[in-house]
N, C-alpha and C positions, 0 to 999 in steps of 0.2 A: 548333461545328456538326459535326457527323459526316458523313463521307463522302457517305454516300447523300442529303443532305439536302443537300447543294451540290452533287450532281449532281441534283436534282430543282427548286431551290430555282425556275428560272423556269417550270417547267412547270402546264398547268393543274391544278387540284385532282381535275378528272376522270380526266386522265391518271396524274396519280400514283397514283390510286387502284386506277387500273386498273394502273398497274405493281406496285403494292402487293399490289393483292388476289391479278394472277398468277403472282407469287411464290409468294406464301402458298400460292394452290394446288396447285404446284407440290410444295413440299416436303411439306406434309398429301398429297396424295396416295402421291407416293414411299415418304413414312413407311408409311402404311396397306397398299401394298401389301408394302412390303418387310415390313412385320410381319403379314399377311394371309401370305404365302410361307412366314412362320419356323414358324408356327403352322401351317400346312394341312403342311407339309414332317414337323411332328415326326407332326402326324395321321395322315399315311401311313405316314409309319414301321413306328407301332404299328398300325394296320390292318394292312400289309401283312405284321407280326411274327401277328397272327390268322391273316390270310388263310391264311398259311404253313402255321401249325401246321395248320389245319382240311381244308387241302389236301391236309395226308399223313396226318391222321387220315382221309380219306375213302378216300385209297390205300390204307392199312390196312386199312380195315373191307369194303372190295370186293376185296381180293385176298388176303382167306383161303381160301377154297375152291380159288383155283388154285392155292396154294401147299400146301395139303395135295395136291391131285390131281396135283402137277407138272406143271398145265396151262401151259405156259410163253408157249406162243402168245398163249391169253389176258391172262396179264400183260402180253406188248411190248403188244396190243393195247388195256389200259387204260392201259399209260404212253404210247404213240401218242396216243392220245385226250387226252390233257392239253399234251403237248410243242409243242401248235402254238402255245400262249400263249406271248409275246413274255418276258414276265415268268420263267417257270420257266425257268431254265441246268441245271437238273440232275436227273432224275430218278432213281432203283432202287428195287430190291426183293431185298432179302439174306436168306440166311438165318442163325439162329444162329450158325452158323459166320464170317461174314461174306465168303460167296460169292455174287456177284452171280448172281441167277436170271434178272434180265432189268433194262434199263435202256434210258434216251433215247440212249445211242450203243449200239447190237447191240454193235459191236465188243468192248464191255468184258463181256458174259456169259461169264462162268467166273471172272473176277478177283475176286480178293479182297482185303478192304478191312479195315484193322486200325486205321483213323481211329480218333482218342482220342472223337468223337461217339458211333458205333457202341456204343464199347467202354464209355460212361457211361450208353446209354441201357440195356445187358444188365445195366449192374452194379446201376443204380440203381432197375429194374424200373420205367423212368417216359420217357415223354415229351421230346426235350431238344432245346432250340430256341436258338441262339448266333449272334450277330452276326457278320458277316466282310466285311473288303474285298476284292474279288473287284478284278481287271487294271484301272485307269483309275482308282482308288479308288471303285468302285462297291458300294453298300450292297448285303448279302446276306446274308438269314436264310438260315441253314443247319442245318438240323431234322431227325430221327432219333425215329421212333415205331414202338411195338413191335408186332407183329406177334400177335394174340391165338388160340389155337382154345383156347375154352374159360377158362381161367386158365394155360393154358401159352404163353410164349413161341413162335412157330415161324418167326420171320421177324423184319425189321426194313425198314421204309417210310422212305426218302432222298429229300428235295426240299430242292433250293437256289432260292428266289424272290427275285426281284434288285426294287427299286423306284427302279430307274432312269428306266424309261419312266416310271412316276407321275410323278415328278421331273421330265422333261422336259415332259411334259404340265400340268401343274400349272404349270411357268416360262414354257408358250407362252399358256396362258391369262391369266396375272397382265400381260404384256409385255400381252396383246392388250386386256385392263381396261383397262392404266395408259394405253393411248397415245388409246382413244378416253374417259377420266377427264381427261385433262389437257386433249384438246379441247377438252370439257365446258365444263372447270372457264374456259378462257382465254374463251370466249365469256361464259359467265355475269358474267367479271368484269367485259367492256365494257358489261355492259347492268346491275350491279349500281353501275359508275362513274356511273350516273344518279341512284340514289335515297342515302337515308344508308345510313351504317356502320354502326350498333348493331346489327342482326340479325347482324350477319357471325359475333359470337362462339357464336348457338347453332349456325351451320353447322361452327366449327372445335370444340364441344364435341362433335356428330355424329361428326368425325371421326375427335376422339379415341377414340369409345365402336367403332369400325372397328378402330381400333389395336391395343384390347383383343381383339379377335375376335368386340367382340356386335354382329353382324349384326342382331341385330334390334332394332335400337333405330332411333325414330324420333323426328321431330319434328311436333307437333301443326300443320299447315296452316294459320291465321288468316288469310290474306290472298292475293290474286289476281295481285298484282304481278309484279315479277323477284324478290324474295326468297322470294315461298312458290313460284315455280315452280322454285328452286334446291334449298330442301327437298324439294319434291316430288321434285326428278332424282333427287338424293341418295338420297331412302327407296328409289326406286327402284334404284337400282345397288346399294344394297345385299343387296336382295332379289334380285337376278340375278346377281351376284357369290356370293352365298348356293347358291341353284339351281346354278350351273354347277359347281362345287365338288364338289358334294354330286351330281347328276348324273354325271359322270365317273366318282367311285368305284363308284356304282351300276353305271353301265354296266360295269365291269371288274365285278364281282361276279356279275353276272346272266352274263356270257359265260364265266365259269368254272363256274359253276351249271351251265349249259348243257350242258355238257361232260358231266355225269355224268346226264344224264336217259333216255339209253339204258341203264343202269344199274337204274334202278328202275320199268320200264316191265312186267316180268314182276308187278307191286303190281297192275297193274290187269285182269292177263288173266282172271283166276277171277271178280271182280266182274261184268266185262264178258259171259262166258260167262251168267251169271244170269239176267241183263239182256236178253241173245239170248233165251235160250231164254224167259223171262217173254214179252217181244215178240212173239215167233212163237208163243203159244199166245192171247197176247188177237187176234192175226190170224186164227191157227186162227177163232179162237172168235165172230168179228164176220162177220155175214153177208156177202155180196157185193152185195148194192141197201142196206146201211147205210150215213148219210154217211161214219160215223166209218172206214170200211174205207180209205179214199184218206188218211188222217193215219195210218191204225195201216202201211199198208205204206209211209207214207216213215219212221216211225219203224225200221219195221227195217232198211229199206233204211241206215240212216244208222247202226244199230248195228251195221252187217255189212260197213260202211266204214271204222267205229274199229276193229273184229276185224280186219279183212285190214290195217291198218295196225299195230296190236299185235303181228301174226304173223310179219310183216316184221322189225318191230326185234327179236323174239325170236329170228328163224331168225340173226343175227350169234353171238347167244350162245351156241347151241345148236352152232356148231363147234367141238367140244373135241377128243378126240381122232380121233383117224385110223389110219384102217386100210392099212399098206404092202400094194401086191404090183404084180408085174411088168406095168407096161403099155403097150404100144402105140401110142405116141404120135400115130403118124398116123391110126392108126382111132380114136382120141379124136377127134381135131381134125374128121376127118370126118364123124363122128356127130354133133360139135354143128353142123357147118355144116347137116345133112342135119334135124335138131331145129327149128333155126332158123327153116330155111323161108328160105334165100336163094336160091329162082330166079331170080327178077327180079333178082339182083344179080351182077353182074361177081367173079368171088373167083377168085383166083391163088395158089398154091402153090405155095412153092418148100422142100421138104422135104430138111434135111440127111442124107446117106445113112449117119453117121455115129452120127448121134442115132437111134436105132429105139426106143429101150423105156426105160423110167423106174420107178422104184420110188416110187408115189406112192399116194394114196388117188382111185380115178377119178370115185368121186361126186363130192369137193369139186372136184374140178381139171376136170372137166366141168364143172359149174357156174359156176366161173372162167371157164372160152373159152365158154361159149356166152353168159354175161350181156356179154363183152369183144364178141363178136358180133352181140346184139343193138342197145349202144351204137352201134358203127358203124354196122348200116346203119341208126338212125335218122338217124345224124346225116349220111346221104349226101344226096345232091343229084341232078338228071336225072342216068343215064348214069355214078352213082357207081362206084367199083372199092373191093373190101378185097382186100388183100394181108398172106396170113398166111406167116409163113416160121419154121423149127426152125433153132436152131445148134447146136453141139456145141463148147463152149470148155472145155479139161480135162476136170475130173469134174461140169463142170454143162452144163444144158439149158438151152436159150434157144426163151421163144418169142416170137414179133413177131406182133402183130396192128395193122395200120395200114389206115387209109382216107383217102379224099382230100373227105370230108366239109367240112363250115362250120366245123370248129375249135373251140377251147374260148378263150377269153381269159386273159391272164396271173395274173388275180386269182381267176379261177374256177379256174384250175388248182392254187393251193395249198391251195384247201378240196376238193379232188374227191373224196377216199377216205375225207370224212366223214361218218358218217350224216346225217341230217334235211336234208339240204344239197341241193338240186335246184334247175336251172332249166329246168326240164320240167313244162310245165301237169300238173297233180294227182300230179308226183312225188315222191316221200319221201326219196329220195338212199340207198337200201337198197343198190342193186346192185354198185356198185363198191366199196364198204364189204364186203361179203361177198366180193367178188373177194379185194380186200388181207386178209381173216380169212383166206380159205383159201390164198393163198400165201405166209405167216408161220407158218401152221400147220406147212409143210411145211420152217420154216426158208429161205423162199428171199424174192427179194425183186424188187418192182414198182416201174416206173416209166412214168411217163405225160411224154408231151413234146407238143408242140400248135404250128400258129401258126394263127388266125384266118385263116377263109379257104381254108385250104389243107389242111386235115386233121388227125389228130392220130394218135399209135404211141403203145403199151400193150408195155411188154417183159419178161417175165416169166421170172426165173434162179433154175433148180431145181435142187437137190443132185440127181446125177441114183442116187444109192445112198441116196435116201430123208434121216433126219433126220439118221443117222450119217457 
């Protein structure tokens, strides 16, 4: 007699069955998802060995133009726009020489990089994409794509993407399966310790068919009992276990997608124009006691909606270069408060006597203070106050714009400076996105700090001798 059978031997047959079957389920589970984890884990790998490539193949094909025009702004500006993924550790943009033109840490523009990467993808005239364990032993494709104007070389696109997070993501969903699968499974086996045994083996041949990864495999229903409602659980977790899998990668797909749709938003301005003008001529053209006149003007109405929202994400693009010259920094500041139209608002100044003049382009840097100023005072309250102030630290400019406004929240503050991104009825999230365009333009750089409640400071540090 074997062990388990003389420790069972006076127990009911219900019971034993029930200890039997939640065993059983026990390891059929474990099994299934530890081999569901080995199998979704190599999945992602290779996904994320695409993702990779296709990510700096996009780098590449969007930042030829800057790289011929030495728009450099624009590059931080497309590497910014990617760097907020969890996923990417490392972004550039080299050129033949292998001098960084712009990358996810500013600090390393000018460095040059003579990686054996670099050096395979100029030799090889191809694409090169290589595995590496980054600190922790974490997986990381590390990728080098060439850089095209025409069939010449002029560049080289650097992205390291790490599939750590998939990997943790992926272990919290299997743990979160496995523990409400093993519930499942213990309950089924008290109510399956009623009927017979025989069906149990098409639920462990189900199992196995999980094992394998085919999700889709079911078992045909015949019966009302506790065994077909245990098939039935089963088809079902399989199909949800399916779904959430497949879901998650989507979702990181779609949110990297995302990233690049400011990018190709200039596709639809010339169509859109047609469209207007088409609109506005069958308006012209529709009498005024015609019913059809009240559908033809929401029609334009609505196409002059998508325009001024197309104009917007284009006016980001549209700062490239800049024009230096000597300015004024306090007659800026006050000309946009005087733009603005802050009567009604409390505004203090405290002007460094140090800081007078800047070498800067005054269109975009207008535009900067006065969209920083229109922010605040929406966001003021009765009786709000902004409080702008200049410093003067070495050879840079400093300027403060703060209000004692409702705040911005923790989570809202790490998407603030990106486009389409608003919590402002019918807003686009344009504005401070163009803020951050025009103060990278100028080499200098922004920061936003906040607490809820209490208001929020914009602090903006200018070379004050221009880009040089």
């Amino acid at each position: 007699m074997n062990p388990i059978d003389k420790i069972t031997k006076n127990l009911h047959i219900q019971t034993k069955f029930f200890l039997y079957f939640s065993l059983l389920s026990f390891v059929i589970t474990s099994f299934v998802l530890l081999t569901v984890f080995y199998f979704q884990k190599q999945a992602i790998f290779e996904k994320a060995k695409e993702k990779a490539f296709e990510l700096t193949r996009i780098l590449a094909y969007s930042s030829v133009n800057a790289v011929l025009m030495d728009d450099y702004s624009l590059l931080q500006l497309l590497i910014d726009s990617m760097s907020d993924s969890p996923d990417i550790r490392f972004i550039a943009i080299l050129d033949t020489s292998g001098a960084v033109l712009a990358a996810s840490d500013p600090d390393l523009r000018g460095a040059r990089y003579r990686d054996e990467l670099s050096r395979k993808a100029l030799a090889e005239d191809n694409f090169i994409i290589e595995n590496e364990s980054a600190r922790g032993g974490d997986d990381v494709w590390n990728t080098a794509v060439l850089i095209y104007n025409l069939n010449d070389p002029v560049g080289i696109a650097r992205l390291k993407y790490s599939v750590h997070n998939a990997y943790g993501s992926l272990a919290n969903t299997i743990a979160a399966i496995g523990l409400f699968a093993l519930l499942l499974s213990f309950f089924m086996a008290y109510q399956l310790a009623k009927t017979f045994s025989a069906p149990i083996k098409q639920v462990v041949n189900l199992a196995e068919e999980y094992g394998k990864g085919n999700f889709k495999a079911e078992i045909e229903i015949k019966r009302n009992d506790e065994i077909g409602q245990l098939i039935s659980s089963l088809n079902l977790l399989s199909h949800k276990l399916q779904a959430l899998i497949e879901e998650k990668v989507n979702n990181e797909n779609l949110m990297m997608i995302g990233e690049f749709s400011s990018f190709i938003m200039h596709d639809i301005k010339n169509p859109l124009a047609g469209i207007y003008l088409l609109a506005e001529g069958i308006n012209y053209a529709i009498s005024d006691d015609d019913p059809l006149k009240e559908y033809s003007n929401e029609l334009l109405l609505s196409v002059k909606k998508v325009q001024d929202f197309t104009q917007q994400t284009l006016d980001i693009a549209r700062i490239n270069k800049i024009t230096l010259q000597l300015i004024d920094i306090r007659n800026l500041i006050q000309k946009a408060i005087e733009d603005v139209n802050l009567k009604d608002v409390k505004v203090i100044t405290h002007y460094d006597p140090a800081f007078t003049g800047i070498h800067a382009d005054e269109r975009m840097l207008s535009m900067a203070v006065r969209n920083l100023l229109i922010n605040a005072a929406e966001a003021l309250r009765l009786n709000g106050t902004i409080i702008i102030k200049t410093k003067k630290i070495d050879n840079e400019g400093i300027i403060i714009i703060e209000d004692n406004g409702i705040g911005i929240n923790k989570e809202r503050l790490k998407t603030i400076f990106r486009p389409f991104i608003s919590d402002k009825p019918g807003g686009h999230g344009m504005g401070l996105a163009m803020v951050k365009k025009a103060v990278i333009s100028h080499h200098g750089k922004i920061k936003a700090e906040s607490v809820l409640g209490k208001g929020t400071k914009f602090t903006i540090t200018l070379p004050l001798n221009g880009l040089f």
